[in-house]
SEKOL-608790 format. One record per residue (C-alpha): residue in one letter; x negated, y, z; residue number from 1. Coordinates in Angstrom, 2 decimals. Last residue first. Layout:
BEGIN
<r kero="a" east="X" north="Y" up="Z" voke="NUM"/>
...
// end
This chain:
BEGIN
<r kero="x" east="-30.35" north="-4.14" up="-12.45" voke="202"/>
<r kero="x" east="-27.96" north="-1.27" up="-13.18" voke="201"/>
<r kero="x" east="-24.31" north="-3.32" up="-13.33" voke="200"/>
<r kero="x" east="-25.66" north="-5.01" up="-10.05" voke="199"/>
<r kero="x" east="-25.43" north="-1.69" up="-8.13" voke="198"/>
<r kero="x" east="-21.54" north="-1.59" up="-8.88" voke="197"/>
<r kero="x" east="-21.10" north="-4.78" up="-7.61" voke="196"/>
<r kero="x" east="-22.70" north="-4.57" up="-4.83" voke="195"/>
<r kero="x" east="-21.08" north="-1.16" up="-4.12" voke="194"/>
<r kero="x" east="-17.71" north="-3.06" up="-4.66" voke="193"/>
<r kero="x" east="-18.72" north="-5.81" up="-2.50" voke="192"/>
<r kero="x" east="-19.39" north="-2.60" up="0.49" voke="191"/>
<r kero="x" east="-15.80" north="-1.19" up="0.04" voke="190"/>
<r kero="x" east="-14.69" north="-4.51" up="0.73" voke="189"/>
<r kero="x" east="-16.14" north="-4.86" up="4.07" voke="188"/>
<r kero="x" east="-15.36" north="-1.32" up="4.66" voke="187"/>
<r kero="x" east="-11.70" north="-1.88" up="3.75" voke="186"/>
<r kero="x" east="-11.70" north="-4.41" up="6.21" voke="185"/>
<r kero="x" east="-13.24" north="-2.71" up="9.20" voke="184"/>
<r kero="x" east="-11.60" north="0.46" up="8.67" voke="183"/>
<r kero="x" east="-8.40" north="-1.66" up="9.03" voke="182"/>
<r kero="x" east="-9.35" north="-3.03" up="12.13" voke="181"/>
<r kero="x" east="-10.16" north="0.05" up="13.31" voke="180"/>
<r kero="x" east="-6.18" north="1.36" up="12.61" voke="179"/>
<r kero="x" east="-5.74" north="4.00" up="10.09" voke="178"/>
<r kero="x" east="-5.15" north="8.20" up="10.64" voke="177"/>
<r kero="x" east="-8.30" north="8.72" up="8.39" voke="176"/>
<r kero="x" east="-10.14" north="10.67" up="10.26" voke="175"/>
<r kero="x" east="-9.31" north="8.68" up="13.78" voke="174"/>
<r kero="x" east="-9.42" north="6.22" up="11.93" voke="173"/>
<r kero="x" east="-12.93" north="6.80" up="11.13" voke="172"/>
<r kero="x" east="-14.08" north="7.86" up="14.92" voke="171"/>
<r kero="x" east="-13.13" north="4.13" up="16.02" voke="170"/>
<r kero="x" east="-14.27" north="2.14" up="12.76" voke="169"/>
<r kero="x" east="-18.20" north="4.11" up="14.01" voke="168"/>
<r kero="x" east="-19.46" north="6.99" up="12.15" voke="167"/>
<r kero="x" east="-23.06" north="7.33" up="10.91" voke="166"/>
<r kero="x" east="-22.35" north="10.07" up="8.35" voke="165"/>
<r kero="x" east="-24.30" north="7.98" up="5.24" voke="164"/>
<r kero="x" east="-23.27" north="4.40" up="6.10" voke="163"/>
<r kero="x" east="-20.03" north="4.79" up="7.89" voke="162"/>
<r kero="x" east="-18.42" north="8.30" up="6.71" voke="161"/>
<r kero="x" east="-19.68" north="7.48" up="2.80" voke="160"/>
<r kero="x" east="-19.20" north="4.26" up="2.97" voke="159"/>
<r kero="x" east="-15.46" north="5.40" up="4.21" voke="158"/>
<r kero="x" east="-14.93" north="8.00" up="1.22" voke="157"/>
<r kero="x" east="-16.43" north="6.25" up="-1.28" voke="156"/>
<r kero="x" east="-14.38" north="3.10" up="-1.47" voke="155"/>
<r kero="x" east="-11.42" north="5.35" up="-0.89" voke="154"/>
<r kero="x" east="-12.87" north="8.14" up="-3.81" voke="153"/>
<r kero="x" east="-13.26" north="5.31" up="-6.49" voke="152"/>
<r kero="x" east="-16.67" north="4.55" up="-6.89" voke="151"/>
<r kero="x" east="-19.33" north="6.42" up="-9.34" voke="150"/>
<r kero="x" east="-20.56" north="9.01" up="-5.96" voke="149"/>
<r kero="x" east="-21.08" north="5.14" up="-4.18" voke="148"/>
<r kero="x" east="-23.34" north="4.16" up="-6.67" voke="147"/>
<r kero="x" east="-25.66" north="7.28" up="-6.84" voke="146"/>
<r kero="x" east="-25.90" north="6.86" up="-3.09" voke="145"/>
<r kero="x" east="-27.34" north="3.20" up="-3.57" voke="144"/>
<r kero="x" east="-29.73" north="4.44" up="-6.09" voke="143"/>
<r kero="x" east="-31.05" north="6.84" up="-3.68" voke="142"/>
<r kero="x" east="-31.01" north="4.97" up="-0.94" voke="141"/>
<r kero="x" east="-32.49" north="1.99" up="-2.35" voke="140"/>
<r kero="x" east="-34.92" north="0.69" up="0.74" voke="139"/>
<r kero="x" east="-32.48" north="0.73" up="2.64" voke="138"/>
<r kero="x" east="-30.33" north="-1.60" up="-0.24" voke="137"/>
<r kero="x" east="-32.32" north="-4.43" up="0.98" voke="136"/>
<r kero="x" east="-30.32" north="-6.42" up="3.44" voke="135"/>
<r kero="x" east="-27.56" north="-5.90" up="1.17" voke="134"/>
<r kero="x" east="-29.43" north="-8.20" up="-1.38" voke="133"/>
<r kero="x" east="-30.12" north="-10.89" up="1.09" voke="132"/>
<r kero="x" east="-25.90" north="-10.56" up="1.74" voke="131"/>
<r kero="x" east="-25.45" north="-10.78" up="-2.08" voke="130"/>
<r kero="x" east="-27.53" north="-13.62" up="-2.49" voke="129"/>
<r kero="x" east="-25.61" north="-15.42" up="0.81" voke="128"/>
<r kero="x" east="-22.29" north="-14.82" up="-1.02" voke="127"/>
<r kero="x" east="-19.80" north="-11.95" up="-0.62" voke="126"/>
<r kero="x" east="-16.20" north="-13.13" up="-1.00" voke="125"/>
<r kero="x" east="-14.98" north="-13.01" up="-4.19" voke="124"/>
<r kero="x" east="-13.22" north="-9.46" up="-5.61" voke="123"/>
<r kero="x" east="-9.75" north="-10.72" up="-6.65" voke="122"/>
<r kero="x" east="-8.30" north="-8.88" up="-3.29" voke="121"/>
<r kero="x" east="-9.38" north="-5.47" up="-5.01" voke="120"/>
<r kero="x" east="-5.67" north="-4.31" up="-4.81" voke="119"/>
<r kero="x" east="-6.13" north="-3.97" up="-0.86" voke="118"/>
<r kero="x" east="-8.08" north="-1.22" up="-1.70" voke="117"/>
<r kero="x" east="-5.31" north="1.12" up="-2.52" voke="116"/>
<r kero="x" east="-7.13" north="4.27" up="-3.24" voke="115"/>
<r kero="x" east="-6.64" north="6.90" up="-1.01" voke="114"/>
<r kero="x" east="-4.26" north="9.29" up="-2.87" voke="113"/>
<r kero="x" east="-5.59" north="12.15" up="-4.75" voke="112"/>
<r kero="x" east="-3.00" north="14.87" up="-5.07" voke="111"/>
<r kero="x" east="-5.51" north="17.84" up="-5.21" voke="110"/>
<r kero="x" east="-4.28" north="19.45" up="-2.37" voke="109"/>
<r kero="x" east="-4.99" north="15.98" up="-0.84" voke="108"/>
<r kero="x" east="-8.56" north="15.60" up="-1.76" voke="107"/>
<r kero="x" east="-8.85" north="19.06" up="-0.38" voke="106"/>
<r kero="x" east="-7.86" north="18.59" up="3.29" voke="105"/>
<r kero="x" east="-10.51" north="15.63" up="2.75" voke="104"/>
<r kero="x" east="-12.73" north="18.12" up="2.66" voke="103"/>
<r kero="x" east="-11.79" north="20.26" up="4.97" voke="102"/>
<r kero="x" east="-11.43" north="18.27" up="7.60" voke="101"/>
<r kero="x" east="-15.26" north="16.43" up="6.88" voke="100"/>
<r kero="x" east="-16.90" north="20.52" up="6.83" voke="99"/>
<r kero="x" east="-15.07" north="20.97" up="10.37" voke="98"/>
<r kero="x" east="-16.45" north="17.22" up="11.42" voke="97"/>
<r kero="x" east="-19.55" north="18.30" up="10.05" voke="96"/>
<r kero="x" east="-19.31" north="21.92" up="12.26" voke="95"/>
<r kero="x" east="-19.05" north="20.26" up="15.62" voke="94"/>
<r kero="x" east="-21.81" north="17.53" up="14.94" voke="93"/>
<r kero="x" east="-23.85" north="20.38" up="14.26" voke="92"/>
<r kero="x" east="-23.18" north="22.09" up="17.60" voke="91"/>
<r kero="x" east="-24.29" north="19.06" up="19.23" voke="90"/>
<r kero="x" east="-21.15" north="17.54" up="21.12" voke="89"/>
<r kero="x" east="-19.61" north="18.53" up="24.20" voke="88"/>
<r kero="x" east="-20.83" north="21.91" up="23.55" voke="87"/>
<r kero="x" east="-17.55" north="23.33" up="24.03" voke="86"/>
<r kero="x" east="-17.00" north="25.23" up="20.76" voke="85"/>
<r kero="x" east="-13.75" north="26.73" up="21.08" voke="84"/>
<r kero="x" east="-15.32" north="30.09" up="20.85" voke="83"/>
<r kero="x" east="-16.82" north="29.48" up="17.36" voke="82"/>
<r kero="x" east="-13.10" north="30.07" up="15.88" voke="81"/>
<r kero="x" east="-13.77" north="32.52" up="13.54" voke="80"/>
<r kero="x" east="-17.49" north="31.33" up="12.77" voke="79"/>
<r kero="x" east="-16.43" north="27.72" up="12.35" voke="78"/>
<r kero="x" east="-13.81" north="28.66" up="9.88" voke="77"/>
<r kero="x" east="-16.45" north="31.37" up="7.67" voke="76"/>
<r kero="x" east="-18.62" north="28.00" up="7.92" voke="75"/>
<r kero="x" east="-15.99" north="25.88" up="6.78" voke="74"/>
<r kero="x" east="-15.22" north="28.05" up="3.91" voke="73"/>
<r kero="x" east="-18.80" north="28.48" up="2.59" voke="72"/>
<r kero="x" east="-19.05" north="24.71" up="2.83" voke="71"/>
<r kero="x" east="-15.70" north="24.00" up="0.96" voke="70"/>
<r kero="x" east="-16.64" north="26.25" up="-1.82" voke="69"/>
<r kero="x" east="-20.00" north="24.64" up="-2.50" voke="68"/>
<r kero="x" east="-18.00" north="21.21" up="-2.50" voke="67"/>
<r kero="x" east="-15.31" north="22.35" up="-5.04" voke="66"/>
<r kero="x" east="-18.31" north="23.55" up="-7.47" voke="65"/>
<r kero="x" east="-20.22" north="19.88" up="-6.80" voke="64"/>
<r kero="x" east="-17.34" north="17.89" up="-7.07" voke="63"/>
<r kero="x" east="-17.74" north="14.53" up="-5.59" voke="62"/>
<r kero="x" east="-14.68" north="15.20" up="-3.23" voke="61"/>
<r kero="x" east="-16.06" north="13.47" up="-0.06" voke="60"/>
<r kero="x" east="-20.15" north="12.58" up="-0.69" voke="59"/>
<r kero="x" east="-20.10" north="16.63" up="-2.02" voke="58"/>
<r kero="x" east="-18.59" north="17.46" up="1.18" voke="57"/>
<r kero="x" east="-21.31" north="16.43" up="3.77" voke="56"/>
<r kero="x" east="-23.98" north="17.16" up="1.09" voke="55"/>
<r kero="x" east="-23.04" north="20.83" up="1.46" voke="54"/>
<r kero="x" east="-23.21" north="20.27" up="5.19" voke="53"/>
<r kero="x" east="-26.83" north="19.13" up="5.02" voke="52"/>
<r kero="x" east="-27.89" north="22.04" up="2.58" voke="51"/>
<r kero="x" east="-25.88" north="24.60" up="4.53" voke="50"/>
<r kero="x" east="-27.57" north="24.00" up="8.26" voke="49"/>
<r kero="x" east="-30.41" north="25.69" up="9.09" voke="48"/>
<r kero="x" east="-30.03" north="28.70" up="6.60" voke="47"/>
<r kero="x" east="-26.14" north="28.88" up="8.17" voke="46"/>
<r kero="x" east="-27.51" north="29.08" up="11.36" voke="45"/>
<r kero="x" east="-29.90" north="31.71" up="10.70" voke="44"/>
<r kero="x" east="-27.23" north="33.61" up="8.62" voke="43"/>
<r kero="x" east="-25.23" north="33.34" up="11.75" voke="42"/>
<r kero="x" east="-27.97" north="34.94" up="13.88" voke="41"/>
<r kero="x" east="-28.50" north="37.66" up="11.71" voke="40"/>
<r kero="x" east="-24.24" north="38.51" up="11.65" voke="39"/>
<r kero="x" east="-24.58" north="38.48" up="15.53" voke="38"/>
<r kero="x" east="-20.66" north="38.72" up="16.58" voke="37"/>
<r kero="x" east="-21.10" north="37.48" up="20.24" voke="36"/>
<r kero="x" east="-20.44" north="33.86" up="19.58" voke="35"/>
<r kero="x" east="-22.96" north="33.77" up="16.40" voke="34"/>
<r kero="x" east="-25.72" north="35.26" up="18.96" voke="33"/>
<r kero="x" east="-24.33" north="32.00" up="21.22" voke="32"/>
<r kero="x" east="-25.43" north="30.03" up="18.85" voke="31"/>
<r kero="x" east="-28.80" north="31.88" up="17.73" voke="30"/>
<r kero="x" east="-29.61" north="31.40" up="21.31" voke="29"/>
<r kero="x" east="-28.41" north="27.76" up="21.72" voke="28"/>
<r kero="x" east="-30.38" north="27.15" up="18.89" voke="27"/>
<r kero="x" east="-32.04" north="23.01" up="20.14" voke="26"/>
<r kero="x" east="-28.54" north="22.77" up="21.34" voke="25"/>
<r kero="x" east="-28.36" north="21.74" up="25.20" voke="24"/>
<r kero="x" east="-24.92" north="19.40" up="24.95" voke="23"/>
<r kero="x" east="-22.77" north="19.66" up="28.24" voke="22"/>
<r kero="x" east="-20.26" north="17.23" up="29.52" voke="21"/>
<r kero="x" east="-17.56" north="17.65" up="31.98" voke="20"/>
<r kero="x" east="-15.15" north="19.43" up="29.44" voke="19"/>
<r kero="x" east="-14.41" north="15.94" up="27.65" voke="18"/>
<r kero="x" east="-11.01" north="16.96" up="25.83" voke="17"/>
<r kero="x" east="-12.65" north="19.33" up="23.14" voke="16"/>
<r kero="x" east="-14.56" north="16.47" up="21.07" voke="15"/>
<r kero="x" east="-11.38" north="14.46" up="20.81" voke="14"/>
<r kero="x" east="-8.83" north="17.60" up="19.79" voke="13"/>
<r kero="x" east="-9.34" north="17.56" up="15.88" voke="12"/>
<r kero="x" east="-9.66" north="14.21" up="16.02" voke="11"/>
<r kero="x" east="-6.54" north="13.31" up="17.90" voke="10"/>
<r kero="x" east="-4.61" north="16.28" up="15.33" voke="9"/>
<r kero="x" east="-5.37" north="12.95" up="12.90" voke="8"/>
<r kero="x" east="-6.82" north="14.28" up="9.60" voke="7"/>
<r kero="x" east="-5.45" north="13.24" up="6.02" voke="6"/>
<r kero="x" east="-5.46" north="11.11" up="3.20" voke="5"/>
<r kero="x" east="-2.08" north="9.73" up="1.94" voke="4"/>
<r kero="x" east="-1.84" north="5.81" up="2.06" voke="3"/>
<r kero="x" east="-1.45" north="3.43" up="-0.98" voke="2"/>
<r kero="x" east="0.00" north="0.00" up="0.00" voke="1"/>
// end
């Protein structure tokens, strides 16, 4: 069954719920400079951290003009509302999931449904070969990455948030308003398709 993309309010509200916990940012100064209206100190943070978020995006909507726009707009967002930053989490952390939101926010403007992966049941199970050649694909990041920018955007969406972002099947539903078990399973899928798609190139 085909499922609309879009952000659980859970996610948006996770990182502010645990006000016990502090995170000491390597540019807490140039942070709190961007909380008292320091337009050189958010330049500095933008500098530091553009190229990283712009990547962020570009893995989501594999657009490269529609993911430029998305990481000026997330940074103009995380500027405006820089004062609910609770430093629960490292302030980059904080601005990826903002640059993540908006990105799949976009998908959907655009109509793109996540792709029914459940329709890829004729894909066979992955053999021992393919699980030797998974072992190496570290050492293939760049080809791998090229792969998953080629597959359709739900195969490349969660490889994207698992292998590239680092998020665990709890955080992705959370993003993707799905059950762990199901990020689990379209993950495990998602992964023969990059195999296959990496074998077209040897």
């Amino acid at each position: 069954m085909d499922a609309a993309l879009h952000i659980s309010p859970r996610f948006n509200n996770k990182m502010e719920n645990n006000v016990n916990a502090t995170y000491r940012n390597i540019h807490q100064d140039l942070i709190e400079g961007c909380k008292n209206g320091d337009q050189k100190a958010q330049f500095q943070i933008y500098k530091l951290y553009y190229k990283a978020m712009y990547n962020t995006s570009l893995r989501i909507v594999n657009d490269t003009m529609e993911a430029e726009d998305i990481m000026q707009e997330s940074f103009l967002s995380a500027f405006e509302k820089i004062d609910t930053y609770s430093g629960t989490v490292s302030f980059g952390a904080w601005l990826k999931r903002i640059v993540i939101n908006r990105s799949l926010d976009a998908l959907n403007r655009r109509k793109m449904i996540f792709e029914d992966i459940e329709a890829y049941q004729g894909i066979r199970d992955t053999s021992s070969a393919e699980t030797m050649y998974v072992d190496d694909i570290d050492s293939k990041v760049e080809e791998v990455k090229k792969a998953i920018e080629r597959l359709p955007d739900g195969y490349r969406i969660i490889l994207s948030l698992y292998l590239i972002e680092g998020y665990d099947h709890d955080e992705i539903a959370e993003i993707l308003s799905i059950s762990s078990s199901t990020s689990r399973s379209q993950l495990s899928r998602a992964k023969q398709k990059l195999l296959s798609e990496l074998k077209k190139n040897q």
